[in-house]
N, C-alpha and C positions, 0 to 999 in steps of 0.2 A: 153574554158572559165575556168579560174583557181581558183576555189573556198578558199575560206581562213576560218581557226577555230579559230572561237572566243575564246581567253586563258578561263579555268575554274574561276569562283571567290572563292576565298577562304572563307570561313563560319568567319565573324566576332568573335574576341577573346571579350570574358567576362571578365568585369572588374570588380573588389571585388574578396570579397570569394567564395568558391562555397555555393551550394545551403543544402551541408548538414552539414557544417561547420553553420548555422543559425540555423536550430532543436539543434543540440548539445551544442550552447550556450546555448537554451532556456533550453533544458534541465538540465545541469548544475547550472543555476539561479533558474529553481523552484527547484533542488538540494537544494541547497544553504540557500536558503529562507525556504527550509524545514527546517531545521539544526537550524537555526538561531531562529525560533518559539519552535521548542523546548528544546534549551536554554536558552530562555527568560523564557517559561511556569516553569523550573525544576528551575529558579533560584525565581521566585515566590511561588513556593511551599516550597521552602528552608524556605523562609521569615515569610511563614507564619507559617512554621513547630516551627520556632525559639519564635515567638511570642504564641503559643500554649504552649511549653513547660516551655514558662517563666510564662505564667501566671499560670500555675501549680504548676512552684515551690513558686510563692507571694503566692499562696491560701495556700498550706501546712505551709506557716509559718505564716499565720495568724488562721490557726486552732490550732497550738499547741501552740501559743502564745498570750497571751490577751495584752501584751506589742508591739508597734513596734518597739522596740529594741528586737534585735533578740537574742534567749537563756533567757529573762529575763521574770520573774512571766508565768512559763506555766499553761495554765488554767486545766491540771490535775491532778497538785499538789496543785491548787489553790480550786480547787470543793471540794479534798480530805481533806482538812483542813478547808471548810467550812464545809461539813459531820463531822469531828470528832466533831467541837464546837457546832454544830446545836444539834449532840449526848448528848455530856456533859450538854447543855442546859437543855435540855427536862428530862433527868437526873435525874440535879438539881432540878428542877422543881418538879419532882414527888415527889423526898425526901422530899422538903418543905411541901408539902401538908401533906404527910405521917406524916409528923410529926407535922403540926397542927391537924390534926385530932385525932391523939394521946393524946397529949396532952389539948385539948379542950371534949374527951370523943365524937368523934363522928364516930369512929371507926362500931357500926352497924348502923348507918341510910348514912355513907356516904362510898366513895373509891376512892382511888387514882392507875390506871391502866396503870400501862407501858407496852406497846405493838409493834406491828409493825407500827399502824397507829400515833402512836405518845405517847400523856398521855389522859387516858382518865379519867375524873372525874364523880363519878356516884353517885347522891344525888337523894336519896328516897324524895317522894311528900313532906311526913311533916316536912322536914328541912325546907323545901324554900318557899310551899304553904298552902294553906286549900284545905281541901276537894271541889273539883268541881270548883275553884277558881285557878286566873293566877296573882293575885298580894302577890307581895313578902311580905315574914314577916318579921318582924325587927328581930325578930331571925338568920334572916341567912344574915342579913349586914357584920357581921365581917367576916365570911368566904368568903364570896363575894368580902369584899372588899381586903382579903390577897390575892385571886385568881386573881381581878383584876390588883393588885402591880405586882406579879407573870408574869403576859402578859404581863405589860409595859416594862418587860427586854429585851425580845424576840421583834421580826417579825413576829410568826407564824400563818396561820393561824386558827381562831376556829371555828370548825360548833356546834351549840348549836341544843343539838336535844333533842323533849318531846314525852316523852309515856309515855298511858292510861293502863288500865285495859279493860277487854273486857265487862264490866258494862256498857251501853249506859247511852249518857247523852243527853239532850234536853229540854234548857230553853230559853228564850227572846236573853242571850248573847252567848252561845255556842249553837248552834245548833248540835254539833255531839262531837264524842272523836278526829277530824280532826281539829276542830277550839281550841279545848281547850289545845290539847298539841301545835300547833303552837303559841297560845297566851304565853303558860308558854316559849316555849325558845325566843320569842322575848322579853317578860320583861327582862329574865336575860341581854339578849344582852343590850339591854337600859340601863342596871343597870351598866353597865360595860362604856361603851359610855358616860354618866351622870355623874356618881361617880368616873370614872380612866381616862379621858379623852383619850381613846383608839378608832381608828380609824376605824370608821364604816364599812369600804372597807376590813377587817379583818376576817369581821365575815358572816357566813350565818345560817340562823335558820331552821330549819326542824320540823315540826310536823307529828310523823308517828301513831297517835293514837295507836290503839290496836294487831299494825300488825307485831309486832319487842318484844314480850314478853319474860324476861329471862328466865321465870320456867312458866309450865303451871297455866291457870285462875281457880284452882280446889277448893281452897280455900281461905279464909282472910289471910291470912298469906303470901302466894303465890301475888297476885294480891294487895299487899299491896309492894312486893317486882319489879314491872311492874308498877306501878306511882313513874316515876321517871324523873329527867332529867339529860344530857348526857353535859359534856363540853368535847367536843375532842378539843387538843392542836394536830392539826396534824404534822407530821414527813412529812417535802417538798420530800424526797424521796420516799415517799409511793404511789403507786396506788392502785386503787379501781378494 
């Protein structure tokens, strides 16, 4: 019996790629994709870097310029020449007084003080009041009312401040040397608001009683120089 061999079959050929030619695209693509993300992100950053520096350069030219025309009125040449005339102002000002006082003979009951915090005007009690008393005397209308001319020229503004003597006081209207020096510089204020039509938002009154005295309470003489009241015209550059 003649036996016969079945021919071998050959292993079926694979069609496509191979199998590692598949990882290596994939790889490549998330390559790719990498790449691509982070030149989208660097050109975002670019954008945003551009709009950071732009608004830095708008800010600088509107701090050195009060105009938006650029180079024109800088506000530190603009501050500097409101300082000089505010200077000249306040100045003027003292001069004027200086020399009403002068010439009206009021040279010891009154003063005209230039200082840092601006002019200060310093009027002893019996120019302006009575003894224990916060309404004005007609005496002191015409200085009052040069002072108030004075302030209508200006902007600046005045704290009106009153002090006592360390005499206590206590009747029906004042109860202490608290109520009676606040009483005396809100009249002046009024006097000023009333008589020079000057703008009440100008002014702040201060009553420091017996607590702010020039020379000590040791004598009449002394504590006649401590009943007084205070017009500061302050200097806008001053702090406290």
């Amino acid at each position: 019996m003649i036996s016969r061999r079945r021919p071998s079959r050959k292993p079926p050929e694979q069609k496509g790629a191979p199998k590692w030619m598949v990882t290596f695209s994939d790889l490549v693509t998330l390559v790719l994709v990498f790449f691509i993300l982070l030149f989208s992100m660097s050109q975002i950053d670019m954008i945003k870097f551009k709009s950071i520096a732009q608004s830095f350069n708008e800010q600088a030219i509107f701090q050195t310029n009060d105009s938006i025309v650029p180079g024109e009125y800088p506000s530190e040449e603009m501050n500097k020449k409101e300082a000089d005339l505010n200077e000249q102002s306040l100045d003027k000002l003292a001069r004027e007084v200086k020399k009403y006082l002068k010439e009206n003979g009021l040279e010891d009951t009154a003063a005209a003080i230039r200082n840092e915090q601006g002019v200060v005007l310093v009027l002893q009690e019996q120019v302006v009041f009575g003894t224990g008393d916060a309404v004005i005397l007609q005496e002191a209308y015409p200085f009052l009312e040069k002072t108030g001319k004075l302030l209508k020229n200006i902007p600046n503004l005045v704290k009106v401040e009153g002090h006592t003597d360390n005499r206590p006081i206590k009747n029906s209207i004042y109860p202490s040397n608290w109520e009676l020096s606040s009483a005396r510089a809100s009249s002046v204020i009024r006097f000023f608001i009333d008589n020079n039509g000057l703008d009440s938002e100008r002014f702040i009154a201060v009553g420091y009683g017996d607590t702010r005295p020039l020379v000590p309470n040791t004598n009449e003489e002394n504590m006649q120089k401590n009943r007084r009241v205070q017009i500061v015209i302050s200097d806008p550059t001053y702090k406290e």
